[in-house]
Backbone as a ProteinNet text record, in pm:
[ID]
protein_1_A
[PRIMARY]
XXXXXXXXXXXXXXXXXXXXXXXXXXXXXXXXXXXXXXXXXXXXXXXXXXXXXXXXXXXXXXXXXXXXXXXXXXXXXXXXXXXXXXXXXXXXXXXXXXXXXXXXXXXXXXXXXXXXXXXXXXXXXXXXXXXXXXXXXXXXXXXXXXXXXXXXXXXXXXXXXXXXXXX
[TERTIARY]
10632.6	10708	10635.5	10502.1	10484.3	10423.5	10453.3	10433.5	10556.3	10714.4	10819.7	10807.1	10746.1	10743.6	10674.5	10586.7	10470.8	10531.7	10626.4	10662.6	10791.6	10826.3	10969.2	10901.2	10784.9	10767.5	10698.9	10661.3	10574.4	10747.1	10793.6	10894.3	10977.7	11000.3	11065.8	11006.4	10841.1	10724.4	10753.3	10706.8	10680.7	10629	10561.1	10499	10588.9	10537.6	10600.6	10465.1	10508.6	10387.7	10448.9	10354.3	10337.6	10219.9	10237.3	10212.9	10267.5	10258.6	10342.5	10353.6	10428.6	10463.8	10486.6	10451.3	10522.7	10640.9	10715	10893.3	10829.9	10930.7	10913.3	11064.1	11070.4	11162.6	11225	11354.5	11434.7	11448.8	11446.6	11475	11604.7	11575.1	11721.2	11842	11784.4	11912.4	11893.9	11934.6	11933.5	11950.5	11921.6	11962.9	11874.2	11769.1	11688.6	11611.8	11594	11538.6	11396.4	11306.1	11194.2	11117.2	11174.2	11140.5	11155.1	11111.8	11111.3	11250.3	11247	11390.6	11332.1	11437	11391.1	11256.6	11178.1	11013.8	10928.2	10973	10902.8	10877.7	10778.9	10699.9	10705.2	10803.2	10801.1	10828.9	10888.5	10955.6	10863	10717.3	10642.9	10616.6	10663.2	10590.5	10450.3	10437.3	10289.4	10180	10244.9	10115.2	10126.1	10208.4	10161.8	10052.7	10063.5	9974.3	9861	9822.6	9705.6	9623	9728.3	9709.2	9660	9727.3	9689.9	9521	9530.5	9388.2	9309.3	9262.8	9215	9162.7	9226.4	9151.5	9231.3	9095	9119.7	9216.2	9238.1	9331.6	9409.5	9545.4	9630.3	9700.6	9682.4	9755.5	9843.4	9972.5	10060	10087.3	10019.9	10042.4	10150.8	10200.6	10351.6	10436.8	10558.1	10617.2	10734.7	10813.7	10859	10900.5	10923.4	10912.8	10720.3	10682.2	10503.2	10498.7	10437.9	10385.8	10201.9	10162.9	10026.6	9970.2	9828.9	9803.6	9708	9588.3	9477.2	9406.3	9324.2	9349.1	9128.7	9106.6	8983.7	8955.9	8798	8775	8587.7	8610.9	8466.5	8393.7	8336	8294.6	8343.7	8426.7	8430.6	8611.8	8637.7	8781.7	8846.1	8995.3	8996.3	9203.1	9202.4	9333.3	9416.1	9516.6	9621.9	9791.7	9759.5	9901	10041.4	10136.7	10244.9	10317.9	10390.1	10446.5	10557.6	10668.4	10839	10861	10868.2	10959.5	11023.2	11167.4	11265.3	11311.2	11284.3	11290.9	11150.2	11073.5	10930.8	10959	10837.7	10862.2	10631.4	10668	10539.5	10438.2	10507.3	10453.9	10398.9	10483.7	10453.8	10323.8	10318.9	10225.6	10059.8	10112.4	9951.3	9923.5	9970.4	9945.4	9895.5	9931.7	9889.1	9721.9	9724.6	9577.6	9487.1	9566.8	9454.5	9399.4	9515.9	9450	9375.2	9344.1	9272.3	9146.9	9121.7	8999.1	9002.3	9039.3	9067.6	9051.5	8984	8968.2	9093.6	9176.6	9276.1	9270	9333.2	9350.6	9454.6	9536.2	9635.4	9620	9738.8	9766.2	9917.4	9925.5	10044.5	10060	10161.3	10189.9	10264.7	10310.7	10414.6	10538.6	10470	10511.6	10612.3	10540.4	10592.1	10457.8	10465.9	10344.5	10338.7	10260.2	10152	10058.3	9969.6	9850	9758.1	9606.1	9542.5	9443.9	9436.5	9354.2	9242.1	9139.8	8995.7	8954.1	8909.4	8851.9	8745.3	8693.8	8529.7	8537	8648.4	8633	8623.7	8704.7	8727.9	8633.2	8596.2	8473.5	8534.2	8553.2	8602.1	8717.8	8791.2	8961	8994.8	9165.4	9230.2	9370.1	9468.8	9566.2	9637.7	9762.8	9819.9	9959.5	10002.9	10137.1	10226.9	10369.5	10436.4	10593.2	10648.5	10814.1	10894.5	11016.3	11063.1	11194.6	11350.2	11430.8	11533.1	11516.5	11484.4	11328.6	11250.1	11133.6	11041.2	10920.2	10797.7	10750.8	10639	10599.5	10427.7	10354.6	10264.3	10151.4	10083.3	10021.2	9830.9	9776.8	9671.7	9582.5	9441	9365.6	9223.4	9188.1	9060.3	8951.4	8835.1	8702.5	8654.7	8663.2	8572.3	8416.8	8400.5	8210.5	8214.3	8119.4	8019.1	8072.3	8134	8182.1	8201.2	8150.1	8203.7	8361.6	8367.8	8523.9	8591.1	8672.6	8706.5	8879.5	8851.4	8970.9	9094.2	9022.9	9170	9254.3	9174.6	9211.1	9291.3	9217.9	9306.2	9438.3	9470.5	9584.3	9684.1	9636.2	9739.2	9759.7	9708.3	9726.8	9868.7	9839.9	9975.9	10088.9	10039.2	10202.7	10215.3	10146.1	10212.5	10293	10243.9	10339.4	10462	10496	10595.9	10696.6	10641.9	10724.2	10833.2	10723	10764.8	10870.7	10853.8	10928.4	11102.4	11121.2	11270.6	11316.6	11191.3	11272.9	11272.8
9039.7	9072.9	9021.3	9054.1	8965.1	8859.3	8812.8	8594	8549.8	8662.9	8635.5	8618	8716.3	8706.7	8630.7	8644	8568.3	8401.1	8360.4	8220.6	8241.5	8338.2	8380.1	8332.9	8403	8351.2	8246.3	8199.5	8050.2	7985.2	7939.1	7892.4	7868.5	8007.8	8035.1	7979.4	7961.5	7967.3	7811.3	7734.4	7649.8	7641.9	7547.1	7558.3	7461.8	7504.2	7477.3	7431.2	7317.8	7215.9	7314.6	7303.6	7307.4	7444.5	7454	7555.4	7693.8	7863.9	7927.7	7900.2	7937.1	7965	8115.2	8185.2	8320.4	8241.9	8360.2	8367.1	8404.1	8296.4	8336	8449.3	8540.3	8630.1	8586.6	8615.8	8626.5	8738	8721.3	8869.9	8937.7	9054.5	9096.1	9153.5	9104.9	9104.1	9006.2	8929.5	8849.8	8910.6	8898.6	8895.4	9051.6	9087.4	9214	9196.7	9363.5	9369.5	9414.8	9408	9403.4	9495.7	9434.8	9464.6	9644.8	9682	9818	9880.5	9994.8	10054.2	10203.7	10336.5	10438.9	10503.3	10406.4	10450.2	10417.4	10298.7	10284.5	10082.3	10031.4	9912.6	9837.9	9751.7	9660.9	9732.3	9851.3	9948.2	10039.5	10068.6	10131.1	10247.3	10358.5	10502.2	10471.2	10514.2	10520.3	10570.1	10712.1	10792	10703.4	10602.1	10496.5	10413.5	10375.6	10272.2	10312.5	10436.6	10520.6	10568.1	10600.3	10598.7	10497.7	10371.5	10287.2	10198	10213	10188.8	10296.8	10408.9	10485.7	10547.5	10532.1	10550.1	10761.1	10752.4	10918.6	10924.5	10852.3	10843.5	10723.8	10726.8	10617.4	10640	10524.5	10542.4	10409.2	10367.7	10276.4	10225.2	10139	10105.6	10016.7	9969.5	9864.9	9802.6	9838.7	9866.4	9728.2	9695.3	9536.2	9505.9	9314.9	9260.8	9223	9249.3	9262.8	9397	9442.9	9627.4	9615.8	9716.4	9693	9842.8	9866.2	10023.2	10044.8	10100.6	10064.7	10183.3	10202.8	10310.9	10311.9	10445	10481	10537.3	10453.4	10531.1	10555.9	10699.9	10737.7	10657.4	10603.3	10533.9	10415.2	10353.8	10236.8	10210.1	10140.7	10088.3	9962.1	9995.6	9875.4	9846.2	9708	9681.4	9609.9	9686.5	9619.1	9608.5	9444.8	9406.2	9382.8	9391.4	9348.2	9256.8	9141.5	9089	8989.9	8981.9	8936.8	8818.3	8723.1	8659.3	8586.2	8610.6	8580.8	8420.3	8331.3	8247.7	8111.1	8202.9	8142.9	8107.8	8031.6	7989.6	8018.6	7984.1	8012.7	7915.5	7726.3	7629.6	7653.2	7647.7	7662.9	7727.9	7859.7	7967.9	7937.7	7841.6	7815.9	7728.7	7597.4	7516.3	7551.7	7646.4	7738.2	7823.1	7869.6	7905.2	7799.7	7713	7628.7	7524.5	7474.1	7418.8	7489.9	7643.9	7729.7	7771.8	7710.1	7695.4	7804.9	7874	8020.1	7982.7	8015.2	8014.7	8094.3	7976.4	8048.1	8035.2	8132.9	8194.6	8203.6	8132.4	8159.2	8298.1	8364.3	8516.2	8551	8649.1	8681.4	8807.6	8873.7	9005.4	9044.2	9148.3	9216.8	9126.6	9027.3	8901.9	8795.7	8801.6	8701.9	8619.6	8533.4	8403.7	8412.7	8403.6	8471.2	8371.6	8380.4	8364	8466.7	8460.5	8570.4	8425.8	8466.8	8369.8	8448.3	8422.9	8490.4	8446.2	8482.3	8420.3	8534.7	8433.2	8535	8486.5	8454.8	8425.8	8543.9	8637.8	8779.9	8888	8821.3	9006.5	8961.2	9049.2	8999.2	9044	8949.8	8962.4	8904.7	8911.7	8894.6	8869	8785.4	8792	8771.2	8853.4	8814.6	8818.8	8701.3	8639.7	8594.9	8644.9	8590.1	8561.4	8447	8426.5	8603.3	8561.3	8696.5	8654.2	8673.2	8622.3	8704.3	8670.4	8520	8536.5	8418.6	8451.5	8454	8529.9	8495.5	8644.8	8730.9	8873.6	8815.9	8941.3	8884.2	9025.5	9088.6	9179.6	9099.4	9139.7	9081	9187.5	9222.9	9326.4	9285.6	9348.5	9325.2	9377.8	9443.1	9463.9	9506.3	9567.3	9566.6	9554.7	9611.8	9620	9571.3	9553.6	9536.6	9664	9711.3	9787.8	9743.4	9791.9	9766.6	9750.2	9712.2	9681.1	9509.6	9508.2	9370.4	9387.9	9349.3	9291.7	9255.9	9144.1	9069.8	9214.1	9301.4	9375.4	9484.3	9495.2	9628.8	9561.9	9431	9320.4	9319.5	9285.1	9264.4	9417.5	9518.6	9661.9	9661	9613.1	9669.9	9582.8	9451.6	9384.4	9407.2	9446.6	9516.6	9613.7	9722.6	9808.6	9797.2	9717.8	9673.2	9588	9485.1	9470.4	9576.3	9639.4	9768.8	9846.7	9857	9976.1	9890.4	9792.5	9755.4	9712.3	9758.7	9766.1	9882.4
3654.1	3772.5	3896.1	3892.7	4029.3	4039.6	3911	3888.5	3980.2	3950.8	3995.2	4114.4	4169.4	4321.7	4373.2	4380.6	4396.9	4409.1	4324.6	4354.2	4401.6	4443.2	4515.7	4672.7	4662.6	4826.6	4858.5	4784.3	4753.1	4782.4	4683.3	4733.8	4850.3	4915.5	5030.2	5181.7	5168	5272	5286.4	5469.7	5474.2	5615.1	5684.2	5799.2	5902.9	6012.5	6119	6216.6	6265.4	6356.1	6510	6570.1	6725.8	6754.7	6879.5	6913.8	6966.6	6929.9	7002.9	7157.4	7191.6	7334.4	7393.7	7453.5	7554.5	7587.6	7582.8	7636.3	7778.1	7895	8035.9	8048.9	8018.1	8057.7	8193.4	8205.3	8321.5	8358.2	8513.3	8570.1	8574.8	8483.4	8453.6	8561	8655.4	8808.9	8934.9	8922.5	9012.6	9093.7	9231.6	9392.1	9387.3	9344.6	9328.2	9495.3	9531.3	9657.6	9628	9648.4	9666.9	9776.8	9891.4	10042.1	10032.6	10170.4	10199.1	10196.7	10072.7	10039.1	9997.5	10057.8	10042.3	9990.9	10171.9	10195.6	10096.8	9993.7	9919.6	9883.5	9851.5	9921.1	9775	9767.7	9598.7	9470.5	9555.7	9438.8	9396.9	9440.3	9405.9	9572.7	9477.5	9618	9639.8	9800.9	9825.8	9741	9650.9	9575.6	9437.3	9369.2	9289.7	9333.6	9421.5	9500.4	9474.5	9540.9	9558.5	9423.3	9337	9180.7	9090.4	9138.1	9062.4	9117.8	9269.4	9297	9287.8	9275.5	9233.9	9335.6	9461.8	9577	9587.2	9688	9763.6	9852.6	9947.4	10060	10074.6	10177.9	10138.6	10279.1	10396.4	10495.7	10486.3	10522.2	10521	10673.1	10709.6	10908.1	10894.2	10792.4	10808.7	10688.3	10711.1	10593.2	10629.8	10554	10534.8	10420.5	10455	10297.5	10275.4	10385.8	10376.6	10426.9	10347.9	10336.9	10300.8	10458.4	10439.7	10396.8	10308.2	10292.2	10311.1	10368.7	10338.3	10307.7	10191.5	10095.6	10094.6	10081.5	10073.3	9894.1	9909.3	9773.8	9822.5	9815.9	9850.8	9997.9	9996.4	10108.9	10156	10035	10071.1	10090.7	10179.5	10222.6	10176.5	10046.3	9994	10098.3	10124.9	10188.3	10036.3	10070.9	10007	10081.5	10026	10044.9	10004.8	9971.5	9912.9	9972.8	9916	9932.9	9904.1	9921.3	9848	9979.2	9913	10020.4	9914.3	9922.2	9888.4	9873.2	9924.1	9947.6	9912.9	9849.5	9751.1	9640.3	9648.6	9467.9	9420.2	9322.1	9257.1	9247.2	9225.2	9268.1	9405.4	9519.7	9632.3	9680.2	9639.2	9668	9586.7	9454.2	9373.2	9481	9490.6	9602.3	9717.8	9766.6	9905.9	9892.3	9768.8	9743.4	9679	9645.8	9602.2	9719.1	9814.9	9960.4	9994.1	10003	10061.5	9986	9859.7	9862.5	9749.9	9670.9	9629.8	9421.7	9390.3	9246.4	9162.1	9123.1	9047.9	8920.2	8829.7	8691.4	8657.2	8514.8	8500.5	8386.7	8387.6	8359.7	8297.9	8228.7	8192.1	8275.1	8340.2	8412	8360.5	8248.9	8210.8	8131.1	8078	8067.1	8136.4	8249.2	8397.1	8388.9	8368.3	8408.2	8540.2	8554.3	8667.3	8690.2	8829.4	8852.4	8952.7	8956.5	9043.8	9125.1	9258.2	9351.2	9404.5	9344.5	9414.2	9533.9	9647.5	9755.5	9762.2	9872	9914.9	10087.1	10156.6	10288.4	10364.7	10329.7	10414.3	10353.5	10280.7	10177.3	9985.4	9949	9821.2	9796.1	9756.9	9718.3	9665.9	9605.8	9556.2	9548.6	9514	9490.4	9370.8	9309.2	9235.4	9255.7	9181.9	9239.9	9121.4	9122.4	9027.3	9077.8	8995.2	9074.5	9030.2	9103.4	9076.2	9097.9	9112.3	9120.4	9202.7	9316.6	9378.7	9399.6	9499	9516.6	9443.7	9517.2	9441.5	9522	9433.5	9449.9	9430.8	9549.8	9553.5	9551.9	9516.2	9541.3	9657.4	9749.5	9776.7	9806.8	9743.3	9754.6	9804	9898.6	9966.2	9978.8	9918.5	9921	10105.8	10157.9	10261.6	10323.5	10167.7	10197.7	10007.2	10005.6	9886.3	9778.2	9668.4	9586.4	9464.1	9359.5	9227.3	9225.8	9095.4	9113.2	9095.6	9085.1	9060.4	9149.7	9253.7	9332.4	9272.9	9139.7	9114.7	8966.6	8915.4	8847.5	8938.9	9037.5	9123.9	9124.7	9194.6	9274.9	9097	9017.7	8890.4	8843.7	8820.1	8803.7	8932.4	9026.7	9133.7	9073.5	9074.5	9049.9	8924.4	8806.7	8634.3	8735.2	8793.2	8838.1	8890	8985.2	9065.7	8946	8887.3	8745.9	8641.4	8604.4	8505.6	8582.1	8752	8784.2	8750.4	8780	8698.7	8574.7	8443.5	8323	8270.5
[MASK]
+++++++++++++++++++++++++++++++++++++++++++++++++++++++++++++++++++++++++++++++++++++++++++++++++++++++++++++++++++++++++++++++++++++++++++++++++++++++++++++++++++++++

């Protein structure tokens, strides 16, 4: 009986040349808003924000399709940004950090191909950026002083979030 099988699946088996690929998912609604909608910044409430950076405090000085927060953890002050512009693309924006000098990484986000742009011009930061439809979504997180931590992990922790909140 399992000679039978055994060449049941021998038989059946054969290989396939290439390489896998990730599925680039489509966004399952076109014409999706992003921007500031019932007090809340890329679809994520302020106390997500605050949650997901792990910070103690969370003040919001400007809210938009750019929403700024700048959020305390113990001594140290980390800024975060959000950002949708509707009218982006994702080429565009690598291009934009890479003129600027910014060490980029390609990334999967919630499975949105993605990238994160490190800089060290302003203190230590981060951005992560993915298309979105329409547009392109951008999370950017900033270090103020010297802190453990990794910038570009805080910046992709926000945009996984902002992802997830529409499936």
């Amino acid at each position: 009986m399992a000679v039978a099988a055994g060449m049941a699946v021998a038989g059946c088996s054969h290989t396939v040349g290439g390489s896998a690929q990730l599925a680039a998912p489509e966004a399952v609604e076109a014409g999706r808003n992003f921007g500031y909608i019932d007090n809340s910044c890329g679809r994520l409430a302020d106390s997500t924000v605050q949650e997901t950076i792990e910070a103690d405090d969370i003040v919001r000085p400007y809210s938009g399709a750019v929403c700024q927060y700048v959020l305390s953890r113990g001594d140290s002050i980390v800024d975060a940004t959000f950002s949708w512009f509707e009218s982006g693309s994702l080429e565009r924006e690598r291009a934009l950090a890479d003129e600027r000098g910014a060490e980029i990484t390609d990334t999967v986000v919630e499975r949105y191909p993605s990238f994160l742009a490190r800089t060290s011009v302003t203190g230590v930061s981060c951005s992560a950026t993915t298309s979105a439809n329409p547009g392109v979504l951008s999370w950017f997180v900033q270090y103020r002083d010297e802190q453990d931590g990794d910038p570009c992990a805080d910046a992709e922790k926000l945009l996984a979030a902002t992802l997830s909140s529409e499936m």
